[in-house]
C-alpha positions as CSV (number, residue, x, y, z in Angstrom):
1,X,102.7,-75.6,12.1
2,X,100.6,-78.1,14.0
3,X,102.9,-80.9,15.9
4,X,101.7,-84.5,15.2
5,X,101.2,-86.5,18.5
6,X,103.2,-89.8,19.1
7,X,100.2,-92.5,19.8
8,X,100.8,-94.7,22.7
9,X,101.3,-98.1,21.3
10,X,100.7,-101.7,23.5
11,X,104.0,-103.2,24.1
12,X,104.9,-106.7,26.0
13,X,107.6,-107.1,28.7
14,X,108.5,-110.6,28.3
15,X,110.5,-112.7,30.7
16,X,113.8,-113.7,29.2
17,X,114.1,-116.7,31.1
18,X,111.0,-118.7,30.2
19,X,109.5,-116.3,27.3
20,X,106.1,-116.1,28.7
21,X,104.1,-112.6,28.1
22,X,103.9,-111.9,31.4
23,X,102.6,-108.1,31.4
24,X,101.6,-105.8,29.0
25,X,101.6,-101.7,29.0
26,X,101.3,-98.7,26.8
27,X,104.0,-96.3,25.8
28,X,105.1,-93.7,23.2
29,X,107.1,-94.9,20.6
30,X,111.2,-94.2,20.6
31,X,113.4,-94.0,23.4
32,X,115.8,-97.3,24.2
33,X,114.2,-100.9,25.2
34,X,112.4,-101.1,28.3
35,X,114.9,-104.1,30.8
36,X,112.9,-104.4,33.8
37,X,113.3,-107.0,37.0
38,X,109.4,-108.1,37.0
39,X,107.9,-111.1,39.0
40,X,107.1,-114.2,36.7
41,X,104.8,-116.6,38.3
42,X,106.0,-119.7,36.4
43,X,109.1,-119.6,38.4
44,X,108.1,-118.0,41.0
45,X,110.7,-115.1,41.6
46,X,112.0,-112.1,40.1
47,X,113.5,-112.5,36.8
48,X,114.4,-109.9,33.6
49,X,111.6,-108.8,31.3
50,X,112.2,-107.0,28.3
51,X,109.8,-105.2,26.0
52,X,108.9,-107.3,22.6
53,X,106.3,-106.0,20.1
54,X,103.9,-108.5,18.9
């Protein structure tokens, strides 16, 4: 039996503080949420992103 590949799909890390789409970045489906300390330049500092579909 063949094994079907999981396609990368786009996802958005999106700063919880402002909700701007600050950066965007492929990856396989599954797995838990992505919560990630990013930069956001609106405020200027490190702040929690975490991945949003469109």
């Amino acid at each position: 039996m063949a094994k079907s590949k999981k396609k990368a799909e786009t996802v958005y890390l999106v700063c919880e503080e402002t909700g701007d789409y600050n950066y965007t970045l492929r990856r396989k489906s599954g797995g838990e949420k992505l919560r990630i300390s990013k930069y956001s330049s609106r405020l200027r500092r490190h702040t929690i992103h975490v991945e949003k579909k469109k």
